[in-house]
C-alpha positions as CSV (number, residue, x, y, z in Angstrom):
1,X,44.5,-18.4,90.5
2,X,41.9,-16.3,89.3
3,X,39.6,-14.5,91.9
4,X,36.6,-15.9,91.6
5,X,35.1,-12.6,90.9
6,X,36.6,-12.5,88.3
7,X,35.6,-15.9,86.5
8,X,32.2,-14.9,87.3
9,X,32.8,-12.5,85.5
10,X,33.9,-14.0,82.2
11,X,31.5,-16.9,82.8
12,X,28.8,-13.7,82.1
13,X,30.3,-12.1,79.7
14,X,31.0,-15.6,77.6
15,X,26.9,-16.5,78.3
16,X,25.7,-12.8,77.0
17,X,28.3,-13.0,74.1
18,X,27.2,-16.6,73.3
19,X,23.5,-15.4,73.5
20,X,23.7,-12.6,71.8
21,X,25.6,-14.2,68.6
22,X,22.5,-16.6,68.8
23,X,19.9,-14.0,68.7
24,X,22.2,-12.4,65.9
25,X,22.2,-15.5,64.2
26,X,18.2,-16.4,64.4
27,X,17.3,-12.8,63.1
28,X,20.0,-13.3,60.4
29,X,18.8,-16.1,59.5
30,X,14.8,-15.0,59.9
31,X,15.4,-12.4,57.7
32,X,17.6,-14.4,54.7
33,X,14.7,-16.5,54.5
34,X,12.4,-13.6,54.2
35,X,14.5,-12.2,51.6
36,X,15.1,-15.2,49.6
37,X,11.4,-15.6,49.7
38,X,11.3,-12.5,48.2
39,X,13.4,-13.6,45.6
40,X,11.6,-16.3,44.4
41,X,8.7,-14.6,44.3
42,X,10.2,-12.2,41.9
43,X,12.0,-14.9,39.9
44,X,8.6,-17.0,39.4
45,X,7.2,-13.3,38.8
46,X,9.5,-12.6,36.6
47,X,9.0,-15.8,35.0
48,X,5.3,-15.4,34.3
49,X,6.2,-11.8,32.7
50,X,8.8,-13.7,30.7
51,X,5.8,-16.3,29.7
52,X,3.5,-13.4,28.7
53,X,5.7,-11.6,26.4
54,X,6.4,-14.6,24.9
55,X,3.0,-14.7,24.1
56,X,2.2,-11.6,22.9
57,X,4.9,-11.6,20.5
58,X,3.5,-14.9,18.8
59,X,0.4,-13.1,19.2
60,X,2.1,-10.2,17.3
61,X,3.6,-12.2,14.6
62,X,0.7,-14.0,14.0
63,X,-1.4,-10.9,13.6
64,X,1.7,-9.3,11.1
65,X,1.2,-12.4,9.5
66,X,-2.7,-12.4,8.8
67,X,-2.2,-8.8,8.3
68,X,-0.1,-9.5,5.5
69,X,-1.8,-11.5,3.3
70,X,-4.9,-9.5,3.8
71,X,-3.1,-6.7,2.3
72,X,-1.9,-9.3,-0.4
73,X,-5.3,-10.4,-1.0
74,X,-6.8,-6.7,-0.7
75,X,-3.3,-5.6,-3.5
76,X,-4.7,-8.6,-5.7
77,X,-8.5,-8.0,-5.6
78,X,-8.0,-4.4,-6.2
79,X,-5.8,-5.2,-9.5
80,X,-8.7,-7.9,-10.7
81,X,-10.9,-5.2,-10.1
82,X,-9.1,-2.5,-12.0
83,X,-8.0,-4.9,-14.6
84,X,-12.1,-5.5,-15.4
85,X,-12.7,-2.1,-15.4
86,X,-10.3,-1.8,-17.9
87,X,-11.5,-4.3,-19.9
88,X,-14.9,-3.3,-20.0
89,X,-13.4,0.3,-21.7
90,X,-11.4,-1.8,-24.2
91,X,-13.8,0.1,-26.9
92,X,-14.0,2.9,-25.3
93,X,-12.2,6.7,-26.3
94,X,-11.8,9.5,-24.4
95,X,-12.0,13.0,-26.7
96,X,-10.7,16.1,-25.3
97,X,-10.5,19.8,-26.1
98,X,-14.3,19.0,-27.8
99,X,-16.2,22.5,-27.5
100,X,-19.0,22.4,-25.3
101,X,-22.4,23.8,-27.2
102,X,-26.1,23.9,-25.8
103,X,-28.4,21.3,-27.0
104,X,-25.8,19.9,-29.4
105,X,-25.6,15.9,-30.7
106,X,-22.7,14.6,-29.8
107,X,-23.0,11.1,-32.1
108,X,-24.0,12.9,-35.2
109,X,-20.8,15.4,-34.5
110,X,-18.5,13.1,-34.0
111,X,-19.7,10.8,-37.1
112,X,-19.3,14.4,-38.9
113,X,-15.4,14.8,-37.4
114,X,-14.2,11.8,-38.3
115,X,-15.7,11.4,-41.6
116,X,-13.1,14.7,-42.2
117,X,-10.5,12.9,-41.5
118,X,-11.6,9.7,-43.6
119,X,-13.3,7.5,-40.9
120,X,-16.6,5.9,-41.6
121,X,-18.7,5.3,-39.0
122,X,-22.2,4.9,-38.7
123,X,-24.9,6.0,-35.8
124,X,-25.3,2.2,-34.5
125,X,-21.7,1.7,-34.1
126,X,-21.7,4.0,-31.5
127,X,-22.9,2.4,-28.6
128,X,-22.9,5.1,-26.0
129,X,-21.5,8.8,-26.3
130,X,-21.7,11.2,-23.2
131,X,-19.8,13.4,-21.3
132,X,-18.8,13.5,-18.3
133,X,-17.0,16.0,-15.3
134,X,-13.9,18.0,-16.4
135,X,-11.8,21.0,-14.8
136,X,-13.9,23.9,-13.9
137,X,-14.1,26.3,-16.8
138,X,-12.6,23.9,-19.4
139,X,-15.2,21.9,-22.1
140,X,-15.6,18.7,-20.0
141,X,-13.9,15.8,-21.5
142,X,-16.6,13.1,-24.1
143,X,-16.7,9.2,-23.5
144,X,-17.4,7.4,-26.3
145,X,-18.0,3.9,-26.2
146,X,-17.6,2.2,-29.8
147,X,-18.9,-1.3,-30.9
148,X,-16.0,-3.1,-31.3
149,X,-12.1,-2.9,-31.2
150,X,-11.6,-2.4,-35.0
151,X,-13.8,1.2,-35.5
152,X,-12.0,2.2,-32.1
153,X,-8.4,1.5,-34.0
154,X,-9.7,3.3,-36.9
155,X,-10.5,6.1,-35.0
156,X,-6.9,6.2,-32.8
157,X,-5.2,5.9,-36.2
158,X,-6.3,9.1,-37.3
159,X,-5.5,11.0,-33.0
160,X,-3.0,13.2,-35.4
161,X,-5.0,14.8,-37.6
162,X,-8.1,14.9,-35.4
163,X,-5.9,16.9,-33.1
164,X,-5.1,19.2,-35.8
165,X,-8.5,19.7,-36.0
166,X,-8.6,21.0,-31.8
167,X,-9.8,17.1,-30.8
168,X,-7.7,15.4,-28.9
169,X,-9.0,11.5,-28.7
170,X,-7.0,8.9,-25.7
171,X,-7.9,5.6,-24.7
172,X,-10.0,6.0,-21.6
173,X,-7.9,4.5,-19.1
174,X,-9.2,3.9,-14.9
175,X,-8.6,6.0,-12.3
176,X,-5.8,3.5,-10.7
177,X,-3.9,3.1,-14.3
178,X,-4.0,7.4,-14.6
179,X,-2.3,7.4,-11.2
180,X,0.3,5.0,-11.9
181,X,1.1,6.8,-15.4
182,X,1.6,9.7,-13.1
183,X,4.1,7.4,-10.6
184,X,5.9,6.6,-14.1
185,X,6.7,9.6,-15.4
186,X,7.6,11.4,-11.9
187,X,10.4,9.1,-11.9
188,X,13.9,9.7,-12.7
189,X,14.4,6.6,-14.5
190,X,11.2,6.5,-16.7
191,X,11.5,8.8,-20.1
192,X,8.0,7.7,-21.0
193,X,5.0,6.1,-19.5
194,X,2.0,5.3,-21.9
195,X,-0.8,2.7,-21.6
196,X,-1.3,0.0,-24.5
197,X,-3.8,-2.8,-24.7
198,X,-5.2,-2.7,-21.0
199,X,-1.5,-2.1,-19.5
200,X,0.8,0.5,-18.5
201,X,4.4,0.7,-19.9
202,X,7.5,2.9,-18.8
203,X,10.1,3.3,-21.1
204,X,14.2,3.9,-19.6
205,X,16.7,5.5,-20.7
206,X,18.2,2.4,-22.8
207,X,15.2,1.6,-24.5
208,X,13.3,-0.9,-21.7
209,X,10.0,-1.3,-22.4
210,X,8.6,-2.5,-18.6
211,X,5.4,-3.2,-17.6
212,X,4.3,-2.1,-14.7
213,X,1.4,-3.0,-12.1
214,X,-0.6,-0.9,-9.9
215,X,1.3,-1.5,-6.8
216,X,4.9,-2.5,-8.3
217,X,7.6,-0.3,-6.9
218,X,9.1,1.0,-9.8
219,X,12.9,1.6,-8.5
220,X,12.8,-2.4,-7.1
221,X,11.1,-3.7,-10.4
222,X,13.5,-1.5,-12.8
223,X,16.5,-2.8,-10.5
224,X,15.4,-6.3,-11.4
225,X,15.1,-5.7,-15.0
């Protein structure tokens, strides 16, 4: 048999073993809840991130979205509008190269030029002849606005010889249209840009005669032709 000294002694060390793996186990357990607290505090936190992103992105797409056709309806109003502007110069003729003298007449000279070159006209069918800002140092550049679309074709008939003469006469095309001619023929594909009848025309390389639009991409719309 055991002294008894002894089993004391294991009796004490069992108690302080059993209480410590108690205390161990409270204070395990006390701080597992703590730290799955933690957890789900970060998952619903998470959770509410996930749930605004979620809306900021519909927000996003929605605003994309409105964005978008705004700039359709902005593209389309801005080609109404140039198309009217257009219009409203259907009579119209631009003459270059015309030298520039003080106090001069400009609707009895050009009646006088193109009577040399066999076109009648007479001073009421000229509704409006001014001129307006050129290149510095250059004779700025005459609008003439004619009273209907048959004295402006006789006129544009005759561009040839009037340029042999040192006038150079072009339809008087908008700001938007001059810009796009300039797209046109900086491409590699276009041979020829030119406007006719209110529009603007590139000619390829085979002979396609497109029209084009102010805000047409010219490689897409060519690739489609």
């Amino acid at each position: 048999m055991k002294p008894i000294k002894c089993l004391l002694k294991e009796s004490i060390s069992k108690e302080v073993r059993e209480h410590l793996e108690k205390e161990f186990d409270e204070k395990l357990r006390e701080k597992t809840g703590v730290l799955y607290d933690k957890i789900d505090g970060l998952e619903m936190e998470a959770e509410g991130f996930r749930e605004k992103i979620e809306e900021q992105r519909k927000e996003i797409k929605s605003l994309k979205e409105e964005l978008g056709d705004v700039s359709h309806r902005s593209k389309e109003a801005m080609c109404l509008a140039n198309f009217n502007e257009q219009y409203s110069r259907k009579n119209n003729v631009k003459i270059l190269n015309w030298k520039e003298e003080k106090g001069e007449d400009l609707r009895k000279e050009l009646i006088e030029k193109v009577k040399e070159v066999g076109v009648e006209i007479l001073p009421w069918q000229v509704n409006a002849i001014h001129r307006i800002p050129g290149k510095k140092g250059g004779h700025r550049p005459v609008i003439v606005k004619l009273h209907n679309s048959e004295i402006k074709r006789k006129v544009m008939v005759k561009r040839k010889e009037l340029r042999n003469k040192n006038v150079k006469v072009v339809d008087d095309v908008t700001s938007n249209n001059m810009a796009l001619l300039t797209r046109l023929s900086n491409h590699r594909d276009i041979v020829q840009s030119y406007y006719f009848n209110g529009h603007i025309y590139g000619k390829t390389e085979d002979d396609r005669k497109i029209r084009f639009d102010l805000f047409d991409d010219i490689s897409r719309k060519l690739a489609k032709k």
